[in-house]
C-alpha positions as a LaTeX table, in Angstrom:
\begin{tabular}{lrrr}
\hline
Residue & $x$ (\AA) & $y$ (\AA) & $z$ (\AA) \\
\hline
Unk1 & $-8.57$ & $-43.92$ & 71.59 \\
Unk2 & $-9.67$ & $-41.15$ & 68.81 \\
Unk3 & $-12.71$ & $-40.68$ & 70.61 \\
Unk4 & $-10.27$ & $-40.09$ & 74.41 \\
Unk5 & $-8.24$ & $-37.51$ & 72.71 \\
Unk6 & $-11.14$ & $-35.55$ & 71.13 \\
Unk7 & $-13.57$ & $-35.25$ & 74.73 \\
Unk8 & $-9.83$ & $-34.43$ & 76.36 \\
Unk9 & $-9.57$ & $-31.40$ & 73.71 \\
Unk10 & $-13.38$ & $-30.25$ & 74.44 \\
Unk11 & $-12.50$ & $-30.42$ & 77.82 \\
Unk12 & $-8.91$ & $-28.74$ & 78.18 \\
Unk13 & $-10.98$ & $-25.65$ & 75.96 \\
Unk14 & $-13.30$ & $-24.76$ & 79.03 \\
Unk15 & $-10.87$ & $-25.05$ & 81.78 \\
Unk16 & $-8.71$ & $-22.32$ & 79.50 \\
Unk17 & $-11.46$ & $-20.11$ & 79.91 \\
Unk18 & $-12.24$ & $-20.72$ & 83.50 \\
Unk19 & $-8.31$ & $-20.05$ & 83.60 \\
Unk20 & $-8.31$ & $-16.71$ & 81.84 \\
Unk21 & $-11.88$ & $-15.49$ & 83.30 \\
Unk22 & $-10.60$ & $-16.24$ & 86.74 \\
Unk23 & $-7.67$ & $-14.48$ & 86.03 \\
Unk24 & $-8.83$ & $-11.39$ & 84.07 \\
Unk25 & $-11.94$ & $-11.20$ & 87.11 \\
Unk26 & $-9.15$ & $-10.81$ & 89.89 \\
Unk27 & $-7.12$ & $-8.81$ & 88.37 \\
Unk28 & $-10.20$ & $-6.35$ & 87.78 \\
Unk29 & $-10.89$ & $-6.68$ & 91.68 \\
Unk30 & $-7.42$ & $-5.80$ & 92.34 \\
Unk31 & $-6.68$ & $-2.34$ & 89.99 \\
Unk32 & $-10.18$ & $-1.49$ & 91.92 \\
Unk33 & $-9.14$ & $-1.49$ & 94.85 \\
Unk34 & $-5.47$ & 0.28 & 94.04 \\
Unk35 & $-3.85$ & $-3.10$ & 95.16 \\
Unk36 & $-0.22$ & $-3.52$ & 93.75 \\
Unk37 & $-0.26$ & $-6.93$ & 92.27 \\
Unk38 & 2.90 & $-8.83$ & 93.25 \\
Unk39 & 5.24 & $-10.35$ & 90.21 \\
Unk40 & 3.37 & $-13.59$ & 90.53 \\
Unk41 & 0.08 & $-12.36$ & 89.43 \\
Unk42 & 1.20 & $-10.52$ & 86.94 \\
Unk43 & 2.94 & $-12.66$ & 85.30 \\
Unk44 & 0.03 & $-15.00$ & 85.81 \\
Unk45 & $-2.17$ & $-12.34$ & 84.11 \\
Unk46 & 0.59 & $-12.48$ & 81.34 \\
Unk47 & 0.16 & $-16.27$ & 80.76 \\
Unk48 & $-3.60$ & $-15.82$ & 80.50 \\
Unk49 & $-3.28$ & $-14.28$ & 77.73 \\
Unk50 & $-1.46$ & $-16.84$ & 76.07 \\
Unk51 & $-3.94$ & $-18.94$ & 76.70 \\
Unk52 & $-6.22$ & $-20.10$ & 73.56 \\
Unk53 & $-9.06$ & $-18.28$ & 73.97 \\
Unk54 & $-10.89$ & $-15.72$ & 71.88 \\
Unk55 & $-8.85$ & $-12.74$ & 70.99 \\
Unk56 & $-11.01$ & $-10.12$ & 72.62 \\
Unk57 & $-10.22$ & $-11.76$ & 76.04 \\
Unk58 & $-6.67$ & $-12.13$ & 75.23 \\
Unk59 & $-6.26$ & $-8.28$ & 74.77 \\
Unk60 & $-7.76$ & $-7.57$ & 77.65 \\
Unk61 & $-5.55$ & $-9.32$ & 79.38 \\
Unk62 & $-2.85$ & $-7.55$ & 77.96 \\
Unk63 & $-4.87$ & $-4.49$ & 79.13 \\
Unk64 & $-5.12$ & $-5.40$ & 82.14 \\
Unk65 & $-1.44$ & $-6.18$ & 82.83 \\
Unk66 & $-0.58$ & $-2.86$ & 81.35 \\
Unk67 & $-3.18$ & $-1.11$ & 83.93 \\
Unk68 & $-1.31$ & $-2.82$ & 86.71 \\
Unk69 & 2.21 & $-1.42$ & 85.74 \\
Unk70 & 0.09 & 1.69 & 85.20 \\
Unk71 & $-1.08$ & 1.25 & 88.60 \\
Unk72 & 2.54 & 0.85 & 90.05 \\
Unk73 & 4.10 & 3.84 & 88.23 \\
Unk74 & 1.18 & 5.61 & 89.95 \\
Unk75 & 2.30 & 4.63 & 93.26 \\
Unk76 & 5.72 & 5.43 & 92.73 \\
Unk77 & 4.66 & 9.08 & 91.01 \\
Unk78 & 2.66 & 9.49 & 94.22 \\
Unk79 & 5.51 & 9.20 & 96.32 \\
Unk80 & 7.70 & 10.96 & 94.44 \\
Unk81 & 5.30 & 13.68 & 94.98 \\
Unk82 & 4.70 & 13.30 & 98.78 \\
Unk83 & 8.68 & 13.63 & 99.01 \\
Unk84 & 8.35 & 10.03 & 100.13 \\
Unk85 & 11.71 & 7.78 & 99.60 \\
Unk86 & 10.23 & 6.06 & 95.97 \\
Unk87 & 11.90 & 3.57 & 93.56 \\
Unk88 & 13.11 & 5.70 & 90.16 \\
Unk89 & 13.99 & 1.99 & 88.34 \\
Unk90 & 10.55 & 0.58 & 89.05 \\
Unk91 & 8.96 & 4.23 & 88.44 \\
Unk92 & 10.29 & 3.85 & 84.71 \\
Unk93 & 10.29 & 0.71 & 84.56 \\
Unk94 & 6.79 & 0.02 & 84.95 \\
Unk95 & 6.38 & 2.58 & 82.28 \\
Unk96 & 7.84 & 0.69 & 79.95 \\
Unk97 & 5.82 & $-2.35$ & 80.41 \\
Unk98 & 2.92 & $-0.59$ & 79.98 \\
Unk99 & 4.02 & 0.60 & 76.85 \\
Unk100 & 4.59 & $-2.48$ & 75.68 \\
Unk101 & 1.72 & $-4.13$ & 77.34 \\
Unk102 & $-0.42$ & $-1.62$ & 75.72 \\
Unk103 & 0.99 & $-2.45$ & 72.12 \\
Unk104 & 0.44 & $-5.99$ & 72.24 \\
Unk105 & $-3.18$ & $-5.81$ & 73.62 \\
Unk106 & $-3.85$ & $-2.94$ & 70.38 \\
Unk107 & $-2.32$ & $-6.26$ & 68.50 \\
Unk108 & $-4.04$ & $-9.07$ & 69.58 \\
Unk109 & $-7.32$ & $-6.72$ & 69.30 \\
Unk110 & $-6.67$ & $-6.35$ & 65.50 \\
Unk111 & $-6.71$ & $-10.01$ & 64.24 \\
Unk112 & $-9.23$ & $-11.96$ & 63.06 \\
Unk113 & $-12.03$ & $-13.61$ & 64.93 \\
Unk114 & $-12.35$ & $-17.25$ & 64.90 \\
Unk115 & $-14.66$ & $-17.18$ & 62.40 \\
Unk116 & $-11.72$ & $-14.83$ & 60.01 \\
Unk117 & $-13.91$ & $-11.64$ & 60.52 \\
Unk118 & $-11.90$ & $-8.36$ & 61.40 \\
Unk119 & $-13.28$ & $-6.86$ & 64.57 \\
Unk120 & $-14.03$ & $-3.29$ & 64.80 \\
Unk121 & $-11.04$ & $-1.44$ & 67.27 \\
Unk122 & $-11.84$ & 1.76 & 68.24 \\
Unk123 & $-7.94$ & 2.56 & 69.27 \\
Unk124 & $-8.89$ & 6.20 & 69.85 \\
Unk125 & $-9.07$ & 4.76 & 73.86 \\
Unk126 & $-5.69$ & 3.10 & 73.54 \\
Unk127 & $-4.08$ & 6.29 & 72.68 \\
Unk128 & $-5.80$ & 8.56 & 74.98 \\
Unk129 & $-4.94$ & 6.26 & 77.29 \\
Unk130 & $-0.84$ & 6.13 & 76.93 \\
Unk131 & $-0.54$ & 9.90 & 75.72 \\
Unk132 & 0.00 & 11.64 & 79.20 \\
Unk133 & 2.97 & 9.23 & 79.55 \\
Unk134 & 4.90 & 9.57 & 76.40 \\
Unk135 & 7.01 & 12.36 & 77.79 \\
Unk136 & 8.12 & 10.26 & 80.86 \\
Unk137 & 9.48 & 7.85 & 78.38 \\
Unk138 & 12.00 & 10.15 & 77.82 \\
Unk139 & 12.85 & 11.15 & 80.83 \\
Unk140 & 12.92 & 7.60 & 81.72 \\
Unk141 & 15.82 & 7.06 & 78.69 \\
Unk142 & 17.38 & 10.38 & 79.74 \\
Unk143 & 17.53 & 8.83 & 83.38 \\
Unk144 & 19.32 & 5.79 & 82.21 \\
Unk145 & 21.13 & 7.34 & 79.74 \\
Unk146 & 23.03 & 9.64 & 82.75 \\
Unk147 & 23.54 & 5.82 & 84.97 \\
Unk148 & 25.38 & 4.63 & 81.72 \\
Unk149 & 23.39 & 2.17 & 80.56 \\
Unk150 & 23.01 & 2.73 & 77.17 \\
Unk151 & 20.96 & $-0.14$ & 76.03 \\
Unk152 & 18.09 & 0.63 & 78.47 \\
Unk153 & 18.44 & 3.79 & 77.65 \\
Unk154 & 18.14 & 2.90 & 74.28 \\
Unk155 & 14.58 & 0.76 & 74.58 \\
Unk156 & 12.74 & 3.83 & 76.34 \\
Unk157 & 14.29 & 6.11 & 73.27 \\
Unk158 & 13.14 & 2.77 & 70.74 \\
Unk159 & 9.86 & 3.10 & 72.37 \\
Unk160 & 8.93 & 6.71 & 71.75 \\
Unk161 & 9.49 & 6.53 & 68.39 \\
Unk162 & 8.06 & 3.17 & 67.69 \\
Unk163 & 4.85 & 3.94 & 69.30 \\
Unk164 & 4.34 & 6.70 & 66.74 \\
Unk165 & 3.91 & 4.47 & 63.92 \\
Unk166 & 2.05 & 2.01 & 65.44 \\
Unk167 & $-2.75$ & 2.37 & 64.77 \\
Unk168 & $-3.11$ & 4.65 & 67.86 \\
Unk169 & $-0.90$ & 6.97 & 66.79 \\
Unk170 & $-0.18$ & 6.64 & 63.39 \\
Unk171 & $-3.69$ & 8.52 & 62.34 \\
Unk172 & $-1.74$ & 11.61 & 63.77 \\
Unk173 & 1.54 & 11.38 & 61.93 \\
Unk174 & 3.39 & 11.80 & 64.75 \\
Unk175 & 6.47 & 10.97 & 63.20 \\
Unk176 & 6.09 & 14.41 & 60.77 \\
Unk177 & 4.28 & 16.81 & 63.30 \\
Unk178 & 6.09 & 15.83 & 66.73 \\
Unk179 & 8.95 & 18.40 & 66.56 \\
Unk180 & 11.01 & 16.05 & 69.17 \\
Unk181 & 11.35 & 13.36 & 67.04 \\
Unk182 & 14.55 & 13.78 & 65.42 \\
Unk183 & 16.23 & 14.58 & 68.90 \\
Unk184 & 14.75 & 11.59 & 70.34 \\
Unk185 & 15.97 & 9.13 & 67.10 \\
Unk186 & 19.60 & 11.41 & 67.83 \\
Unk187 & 19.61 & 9.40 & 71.62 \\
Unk188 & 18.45 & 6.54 & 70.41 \\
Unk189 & 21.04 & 5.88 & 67.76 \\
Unk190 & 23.70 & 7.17 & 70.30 \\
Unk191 & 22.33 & 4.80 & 72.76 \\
Unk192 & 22.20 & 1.71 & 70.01 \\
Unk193 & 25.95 & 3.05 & 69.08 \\
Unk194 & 27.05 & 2.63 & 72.56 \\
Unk195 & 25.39 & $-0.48$ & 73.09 \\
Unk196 & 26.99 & $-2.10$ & 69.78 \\
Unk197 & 23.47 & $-2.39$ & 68.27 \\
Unk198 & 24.04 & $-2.22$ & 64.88 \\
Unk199 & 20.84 & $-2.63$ & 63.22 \\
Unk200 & 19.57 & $-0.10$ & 65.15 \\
Unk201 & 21.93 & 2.28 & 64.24 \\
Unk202 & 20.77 & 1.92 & 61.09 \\
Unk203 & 17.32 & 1.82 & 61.88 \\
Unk204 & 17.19 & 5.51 & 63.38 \\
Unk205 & 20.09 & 7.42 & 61.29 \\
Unk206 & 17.73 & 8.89 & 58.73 \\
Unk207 & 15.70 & 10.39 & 61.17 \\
Unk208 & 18.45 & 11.19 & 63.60 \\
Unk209 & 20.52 & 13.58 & 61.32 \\
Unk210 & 17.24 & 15.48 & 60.72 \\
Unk211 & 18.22 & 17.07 & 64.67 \\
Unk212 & 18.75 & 20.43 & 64.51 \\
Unk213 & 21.95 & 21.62 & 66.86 \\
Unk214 & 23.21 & 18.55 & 67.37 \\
Unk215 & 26.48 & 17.24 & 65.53 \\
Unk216 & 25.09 & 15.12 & 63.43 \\
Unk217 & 27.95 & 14.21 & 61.43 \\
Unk218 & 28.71 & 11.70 & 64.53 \\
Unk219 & 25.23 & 9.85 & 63.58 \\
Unk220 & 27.01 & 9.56 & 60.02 \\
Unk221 & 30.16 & 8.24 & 61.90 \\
Unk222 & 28.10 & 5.73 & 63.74 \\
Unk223 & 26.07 & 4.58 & 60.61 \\
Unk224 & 29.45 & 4.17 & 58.50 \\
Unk225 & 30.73 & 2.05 & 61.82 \\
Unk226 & 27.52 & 0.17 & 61.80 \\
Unk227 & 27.87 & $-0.83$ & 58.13 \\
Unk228 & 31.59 & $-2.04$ & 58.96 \\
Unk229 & 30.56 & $-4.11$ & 61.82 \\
Unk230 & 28.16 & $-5.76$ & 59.56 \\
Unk231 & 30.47 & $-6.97$ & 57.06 \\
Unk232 & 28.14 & $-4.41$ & 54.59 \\
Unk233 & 31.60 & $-2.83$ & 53.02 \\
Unk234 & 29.60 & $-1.37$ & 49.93 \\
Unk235 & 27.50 & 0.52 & 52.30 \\
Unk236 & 30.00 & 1.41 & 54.59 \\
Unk237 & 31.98 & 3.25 & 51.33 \\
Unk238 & 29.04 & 4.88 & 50.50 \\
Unk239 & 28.34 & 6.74 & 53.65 \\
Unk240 & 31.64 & 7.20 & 53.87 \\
Unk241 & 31.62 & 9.28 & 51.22 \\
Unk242 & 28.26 & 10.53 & 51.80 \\
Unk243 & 29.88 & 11.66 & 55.26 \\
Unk244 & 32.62 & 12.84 & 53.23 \\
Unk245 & 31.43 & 15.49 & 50.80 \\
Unk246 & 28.58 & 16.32 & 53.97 \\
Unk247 & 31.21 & 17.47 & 56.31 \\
Unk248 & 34.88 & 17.25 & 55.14 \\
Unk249 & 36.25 & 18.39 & 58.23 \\
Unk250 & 35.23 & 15.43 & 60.26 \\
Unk251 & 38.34 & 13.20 & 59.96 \\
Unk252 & 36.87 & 9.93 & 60.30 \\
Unk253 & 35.49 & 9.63 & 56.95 \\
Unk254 & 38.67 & 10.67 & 55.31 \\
Unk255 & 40.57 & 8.66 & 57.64 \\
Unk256 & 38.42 & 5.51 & 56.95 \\
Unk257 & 38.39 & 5.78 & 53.39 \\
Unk258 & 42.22 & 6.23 & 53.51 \\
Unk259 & 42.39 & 3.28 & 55.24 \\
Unk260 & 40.15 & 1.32 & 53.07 \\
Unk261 & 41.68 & 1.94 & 49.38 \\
Unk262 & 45.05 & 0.88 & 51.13 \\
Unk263 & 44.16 & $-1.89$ & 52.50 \\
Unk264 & 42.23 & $-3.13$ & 48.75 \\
Unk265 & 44.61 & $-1.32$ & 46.81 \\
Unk266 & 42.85 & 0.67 & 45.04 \\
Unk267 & 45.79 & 3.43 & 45.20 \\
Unk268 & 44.54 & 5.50 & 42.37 \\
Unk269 & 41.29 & 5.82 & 44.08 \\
Unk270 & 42.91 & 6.78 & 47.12 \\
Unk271 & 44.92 & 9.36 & 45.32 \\
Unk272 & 41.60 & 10.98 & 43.61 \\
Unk273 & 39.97 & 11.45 & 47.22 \\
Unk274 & 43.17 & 13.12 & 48.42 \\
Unk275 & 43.60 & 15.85 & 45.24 \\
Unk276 & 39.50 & 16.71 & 45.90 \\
Unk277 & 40.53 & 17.14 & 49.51 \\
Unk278 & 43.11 & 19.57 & 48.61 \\
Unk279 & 40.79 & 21.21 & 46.94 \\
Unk280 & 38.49 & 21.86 & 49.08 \\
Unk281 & 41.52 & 22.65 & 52.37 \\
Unk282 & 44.96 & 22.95 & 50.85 \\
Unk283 & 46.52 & 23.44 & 54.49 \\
Unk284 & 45.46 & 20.22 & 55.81 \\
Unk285 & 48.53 & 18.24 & 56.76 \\
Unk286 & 46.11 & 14.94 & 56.62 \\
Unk287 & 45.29 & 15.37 & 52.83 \\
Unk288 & 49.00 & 16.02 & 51.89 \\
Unk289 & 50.24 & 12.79 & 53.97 \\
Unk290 & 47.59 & 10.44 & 52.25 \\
Unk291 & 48.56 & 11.93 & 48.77 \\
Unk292 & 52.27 & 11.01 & 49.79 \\
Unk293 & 51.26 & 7.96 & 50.29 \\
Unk294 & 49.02 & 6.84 & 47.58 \\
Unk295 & 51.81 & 8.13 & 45.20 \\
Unk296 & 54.48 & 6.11 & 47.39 \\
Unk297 & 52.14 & 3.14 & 46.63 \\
Unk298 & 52.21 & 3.58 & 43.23 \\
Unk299 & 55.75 & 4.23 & 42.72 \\
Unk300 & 55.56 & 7.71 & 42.30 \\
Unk301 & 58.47 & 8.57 & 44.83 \\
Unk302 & 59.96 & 11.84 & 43.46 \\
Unk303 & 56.34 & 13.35 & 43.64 \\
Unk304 & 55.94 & 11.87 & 47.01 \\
Unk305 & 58.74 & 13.48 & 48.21 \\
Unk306 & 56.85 & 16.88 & 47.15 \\
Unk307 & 53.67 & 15.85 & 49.04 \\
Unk308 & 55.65 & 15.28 & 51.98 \\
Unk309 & 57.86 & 18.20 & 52.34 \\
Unk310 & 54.60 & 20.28 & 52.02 \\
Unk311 & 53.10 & 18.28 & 54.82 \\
Unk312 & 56.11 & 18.52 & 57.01 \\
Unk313 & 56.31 & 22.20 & 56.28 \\
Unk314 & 52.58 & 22.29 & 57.76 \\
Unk315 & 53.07 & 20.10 & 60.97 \\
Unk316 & 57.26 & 19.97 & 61.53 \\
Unk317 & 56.36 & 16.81 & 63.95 \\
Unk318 & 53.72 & 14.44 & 61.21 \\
Unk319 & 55.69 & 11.53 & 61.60 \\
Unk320 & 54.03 & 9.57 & 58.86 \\
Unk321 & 55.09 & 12.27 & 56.56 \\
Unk322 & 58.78 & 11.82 & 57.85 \\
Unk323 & 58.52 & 8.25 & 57.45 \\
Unk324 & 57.55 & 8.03 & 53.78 \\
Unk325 & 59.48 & 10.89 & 52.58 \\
Unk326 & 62.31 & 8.36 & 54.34 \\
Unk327 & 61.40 & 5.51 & 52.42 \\
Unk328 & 60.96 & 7.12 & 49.10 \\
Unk329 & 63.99 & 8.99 & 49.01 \\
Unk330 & 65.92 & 5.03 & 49.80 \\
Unk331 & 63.13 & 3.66 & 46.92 \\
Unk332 & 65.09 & 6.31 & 44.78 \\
Unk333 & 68.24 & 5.44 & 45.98 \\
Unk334 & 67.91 & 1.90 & 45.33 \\
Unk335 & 66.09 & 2.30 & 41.70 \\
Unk336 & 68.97 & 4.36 & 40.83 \\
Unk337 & 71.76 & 2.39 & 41.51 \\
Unk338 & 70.18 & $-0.16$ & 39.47 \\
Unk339 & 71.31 & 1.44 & 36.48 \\
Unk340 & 74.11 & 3.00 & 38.14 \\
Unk341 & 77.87 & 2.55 & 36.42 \\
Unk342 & 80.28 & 0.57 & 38.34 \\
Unk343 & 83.42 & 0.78 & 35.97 \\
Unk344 & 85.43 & 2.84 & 38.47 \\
Unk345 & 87.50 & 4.05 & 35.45 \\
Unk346 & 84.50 & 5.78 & 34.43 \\
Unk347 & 84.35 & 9.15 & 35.05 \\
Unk348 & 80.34 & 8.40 & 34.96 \\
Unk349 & 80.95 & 6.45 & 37.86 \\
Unk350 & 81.86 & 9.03 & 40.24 \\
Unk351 & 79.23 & 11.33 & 39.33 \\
Unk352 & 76.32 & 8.01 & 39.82 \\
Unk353 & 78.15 & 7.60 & 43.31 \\
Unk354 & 77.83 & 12.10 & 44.23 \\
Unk355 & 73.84 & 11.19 & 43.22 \\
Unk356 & 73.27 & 8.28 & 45.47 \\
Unk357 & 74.78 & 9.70 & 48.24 \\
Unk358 & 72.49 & 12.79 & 47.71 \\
Unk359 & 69.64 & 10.19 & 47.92 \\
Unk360 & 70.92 & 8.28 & 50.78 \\
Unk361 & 71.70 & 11.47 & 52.47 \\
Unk362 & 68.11 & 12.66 & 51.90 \\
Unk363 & 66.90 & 9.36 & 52.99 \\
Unk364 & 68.71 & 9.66 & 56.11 \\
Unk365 & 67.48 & 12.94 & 57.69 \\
Unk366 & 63.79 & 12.69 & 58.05 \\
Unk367 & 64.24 & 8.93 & 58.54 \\
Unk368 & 66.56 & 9.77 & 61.88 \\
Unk369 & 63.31 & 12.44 & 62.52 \\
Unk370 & 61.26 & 9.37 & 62.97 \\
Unk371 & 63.47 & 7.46 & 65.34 \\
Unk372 & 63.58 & 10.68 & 67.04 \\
Unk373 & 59.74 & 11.10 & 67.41 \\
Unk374 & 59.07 & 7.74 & 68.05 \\
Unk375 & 62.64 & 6.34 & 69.86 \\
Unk376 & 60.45 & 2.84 & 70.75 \\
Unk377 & 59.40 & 2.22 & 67.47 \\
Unk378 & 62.67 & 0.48 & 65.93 \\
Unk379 & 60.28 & $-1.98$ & 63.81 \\
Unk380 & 59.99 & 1.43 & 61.84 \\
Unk381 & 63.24 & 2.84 & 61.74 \\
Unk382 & 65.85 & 0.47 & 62.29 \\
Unk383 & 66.47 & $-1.35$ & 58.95 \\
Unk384 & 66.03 & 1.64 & 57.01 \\
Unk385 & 68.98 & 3.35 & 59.04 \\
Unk386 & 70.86 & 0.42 & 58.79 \\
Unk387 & 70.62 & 0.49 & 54.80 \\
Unk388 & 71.18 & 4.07 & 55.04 \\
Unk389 & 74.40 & 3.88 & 57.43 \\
Unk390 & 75.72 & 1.34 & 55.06 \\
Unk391 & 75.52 & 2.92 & 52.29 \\
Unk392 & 76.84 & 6.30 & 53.44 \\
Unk393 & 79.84 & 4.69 & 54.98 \\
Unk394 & 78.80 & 5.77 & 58.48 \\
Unk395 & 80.13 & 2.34 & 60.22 \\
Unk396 & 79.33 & 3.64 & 64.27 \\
Unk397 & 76.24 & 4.21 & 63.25 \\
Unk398 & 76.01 & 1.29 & 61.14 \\
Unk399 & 76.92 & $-1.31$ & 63.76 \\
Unk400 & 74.64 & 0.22 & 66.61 \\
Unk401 & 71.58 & $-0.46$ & 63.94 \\
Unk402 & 73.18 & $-4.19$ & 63.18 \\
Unk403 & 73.49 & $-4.65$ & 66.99 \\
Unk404 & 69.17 & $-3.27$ & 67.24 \\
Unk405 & 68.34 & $-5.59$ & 64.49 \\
Unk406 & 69.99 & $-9.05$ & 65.73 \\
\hline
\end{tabular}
């Protein structure tokens, strides 16, 4: 039996080879004679390759299936220059596979003999070979980029800049010297944003916000979002902050960071990011709504109040503002009647009932500002009105908010 399966292994070895000679030898005879090999023989050329056989033939296999995509996006070029109807997918397209054709036959070239020796590559052919068609693989993301499809868009983009790092190019440091580098990693990590590809987001970001004239503060935004989709929250703060002191005036770092100390309350923190901001634009209504609310979250209401009437007297219509200057002038309120006398033969007692009316009253304008702005929104406003209404003695107004909330 040992002695079936070890003539059926000598013999399965030869018929590979016949396989992948046969193979390789027609597809030579085809590229010769400019035939377009149909998807079937390419993909046959493609298995070939796979097939166990010494690594020299299996890269030129790989070769040899990039020169037919070569061969196609000839075609196409040719008709595009004729003013002949042409396909612009299969133009690009092809492209690409020879790209990546090209890479893995470079690959398979590199490895080890059977016998563990390192062949000699000359890759100086491989290179010469793919470097009139690096531009097009631009154009070919550009193309797809304007049809909206940002992940093909994205592997054409991918492409460019992978194939500088790889032997062929690498010798020329292509990633320091080519001058559209950092505009290319820009699209690509706008393409990989778009796409929801959050790894390679990350991938390109460093070299992306090297772009000069582009915004790169939204390649910040996207790495920051990337971090968050990743569950990487330490990284995500950083870079927030990172995006933070890089541009200030892009809200979405701020914003996110607000939204992140509130949500882990870590209130103090929150509070420290919102002073620096005032430092740096005192006339922001943003800054002086988050310190109004870091100090409503830490009980600070009368100094709340402050940060809000400064806010308010920036935007009249910051409804946020309105809304917590609401609640911590009823926080007040209800603090002080804790301690407030109720002997009505105290003279004290009329003078605690003139103060929390003050606070109620105070309470009840900017909170009536809110249902105002936002007349749909009685999660917000109701039961604070109601409170308010009660305690002000106001009953029409009090039973129209008991009638909202039941």
């Amino acid at each position: 039996m040992l002695l079936c399966v070890l003539l059926a292994g000598l013999w399965l070895a030869p018929c590979a080879e016949v396989q992948g000679a046969n193979v390789i030898r027609t597809a030579k005879e085809s590229i010769k004679k400019r035939q377009k090999l149909p998807d079937t023989a390419k993909a046959l050329l493609e298995e070939a390759a796979k097939v166990e056989t010494t690594n020299r033939d299996r890269a030129e296999c790989y070769r040899l299936a990039a020169e037919c995509h070569r061969q196609i996006h000839l075609q196409e070029n040719t008709k595009l220059y004729l003013h002949q109807a042409y396909d612009t997918a299969l133009f690009f397209s092809s492209l690409l596979e020879m790209f990546r054709l090209s890479e893995q036959a470079d690959s398979v070239a590199m490895q080890p003999d059977e016998r563990g020796r390192t062949p000699h590559v000359k890759l100086r052919r491989s290179r010469d070979y793919l470097q009139p068609y690096r531009q097009n693989l631009l154009n070919g993301g550009k193309w797809q980029l304007m049809h909206h499809r940002p992940a093909d868009a994205f592997r054409y983009f991918d492409t460019y800049i992978h194939l500088a790092d790889t032997p062929p190019f690498a010798a020329d440091s292509l990633l320091k010297t080519d001058p559209q580098m950092p505009q290319v990693a820009y699209l690509a990590t706008y393409m990989a944003h778009e796409a929801q590809m959050s790894d390679a987001v990350v991938r390109h970001s460093p070299l992306a916000k090297r772009a000069e004239g582009q915004q790169v503060e939204f390649i910040q935004e996207y790495l920051c979002r990337a971090y968050q989709t990743k569950g990487d929250t330490l990284e995500m703060i950083v870079n927030l902050r990172e995006g933070l002191h890089e541009w200030p005036q892009h809200e979405f770092f701020f914003s996110r960071l607000l939204d992140h100390y509130a949500l882990t309350g870590q209130f103090k923190a929150g509070l420290a990011v919102a002073d620096s901001m005032l430092t740096v634009d005192e006339k922001k209504p943003l800054y002086w709504y988050a310190r109004s609310l870091f100090l409503l979250k830490l009980h600070e209401d009368s100094k709340a109040i402050v940060a809000c009437d400064r806010c308010i007297e920036l935007d009249s219509t910051y409804v946020d503002a309105h809304y917590n200057k609401g609640i911590a002038a009823l926080n007040l309120a209800v603090a002080y009647a804790r301690t407030a006398c109720t002997d009505i033969t105290n003279p004290q007692c009329q003078r605690d009932l003139e103060v929390l009316r003050s606070l109620y009253q105070m309470a009840r304008t900017p909170m009536e500002t809110v249902r105002r702005l936002q007349p749909d929104a009685t999660d917000r406003w109701a039961a604070p009105l109601y409170r308010i209404y009660l305690n002000l003695n106001m009953g029409r107004e009090f039973d129209e908010m008991d009638r909202l909330l039941k």
